[in-house]
matplotlib code that plots the C-alpha trace (Angstrom):
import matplotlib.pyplot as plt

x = [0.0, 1.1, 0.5, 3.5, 7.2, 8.4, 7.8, 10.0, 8.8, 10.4, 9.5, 11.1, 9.3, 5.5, 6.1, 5.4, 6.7, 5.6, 7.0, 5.1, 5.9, 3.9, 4.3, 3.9, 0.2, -1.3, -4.2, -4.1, -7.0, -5.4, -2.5, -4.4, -6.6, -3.8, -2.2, -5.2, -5.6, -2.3, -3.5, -5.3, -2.1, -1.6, -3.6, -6.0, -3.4, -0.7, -3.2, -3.9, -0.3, 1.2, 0.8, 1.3, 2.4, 2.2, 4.2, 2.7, 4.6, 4.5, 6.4, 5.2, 5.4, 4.3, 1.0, 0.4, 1.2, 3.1, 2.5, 4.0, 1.3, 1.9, -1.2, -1.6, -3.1, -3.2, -3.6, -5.9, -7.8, -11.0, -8.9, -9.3, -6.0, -5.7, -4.2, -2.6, -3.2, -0.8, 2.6, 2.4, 5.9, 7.9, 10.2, 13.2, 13.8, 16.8, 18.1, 19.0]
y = [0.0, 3.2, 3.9, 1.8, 3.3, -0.3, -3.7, -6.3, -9.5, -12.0, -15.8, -16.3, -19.6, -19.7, -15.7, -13.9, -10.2, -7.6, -4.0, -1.8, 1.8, 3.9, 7.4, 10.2, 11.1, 8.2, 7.6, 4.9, 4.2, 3.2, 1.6, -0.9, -2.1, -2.5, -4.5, -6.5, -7.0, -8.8, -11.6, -13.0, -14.1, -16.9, -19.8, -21.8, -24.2, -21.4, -19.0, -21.7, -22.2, -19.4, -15.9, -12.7, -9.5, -6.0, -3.1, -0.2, 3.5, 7.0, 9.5, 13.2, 16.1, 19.2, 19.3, 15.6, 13.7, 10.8, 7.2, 4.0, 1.0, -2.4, -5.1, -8.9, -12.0, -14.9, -18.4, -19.8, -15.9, -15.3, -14.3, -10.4, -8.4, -6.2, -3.2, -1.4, 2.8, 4.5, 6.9, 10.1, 10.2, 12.9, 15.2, 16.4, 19.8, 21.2, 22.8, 26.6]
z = [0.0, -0.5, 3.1, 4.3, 4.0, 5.7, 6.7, 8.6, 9.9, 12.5, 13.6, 17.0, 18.5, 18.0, 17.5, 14.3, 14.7, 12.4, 12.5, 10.3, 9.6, 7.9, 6.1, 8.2, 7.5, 7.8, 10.4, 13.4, 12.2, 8.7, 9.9, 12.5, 9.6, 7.4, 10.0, 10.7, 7.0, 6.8, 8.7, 5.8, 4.3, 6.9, 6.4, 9.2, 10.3, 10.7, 12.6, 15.2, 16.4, 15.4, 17.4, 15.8, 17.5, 15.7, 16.2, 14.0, 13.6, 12.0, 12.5, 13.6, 10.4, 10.9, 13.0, 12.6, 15.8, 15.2, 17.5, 17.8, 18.7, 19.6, 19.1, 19.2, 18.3, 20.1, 18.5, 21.2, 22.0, 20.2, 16.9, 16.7, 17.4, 20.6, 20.6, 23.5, 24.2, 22.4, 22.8, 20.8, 19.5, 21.4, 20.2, 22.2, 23.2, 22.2, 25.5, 25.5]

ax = plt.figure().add_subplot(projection="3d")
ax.plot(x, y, z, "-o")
ax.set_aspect("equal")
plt.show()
């Protein structure tokens, strides 16, 4: 999509990571479905061992405030993804 500036993905035991980054202006709102979407690549048997944890950024520019959000998928849960509250990325003060 032309939403997504990056994607990496890691197995590590029953573990899928996914690290998403997104272009700057693109909504949470966006960016979780997007993520959510991606689960249709795996197939049945893969979904039930296999759980899937999402980490989803943007970065801030201009007035739009970036985030970071992490979400996740359990292979035994009720098969929706959960996403935790998320951080506003912060920008450091340059000290005077």
């Amino acid at each position: 999509k032309e939403t997504v500036e990056k994607v990496d993905v890691t197995l590590k035991g029953k573990i899928v990571y996914i690290n998403i980054t997104f272009v700057s202006n693109t909504t949470m709102d966006i960016a979780k479905s997007t993520a959510e979407a991606s689960i249709s690549l795996f197939n049945k048997d893969e979904l039930e061992v296999y759980d899937i944890q999402f980490t989803i950024a943007a970065a801030s520019l201009g007035e739009f405030e970036g985030y970071t959000l992490m979400g996740s998928r359990n292979s035994s849960g009720s098969g929706i993804v959960v996403w935790n509250n998320y951080n506003k990325e912060v920008e450091e003060s340059s000290a005077e």
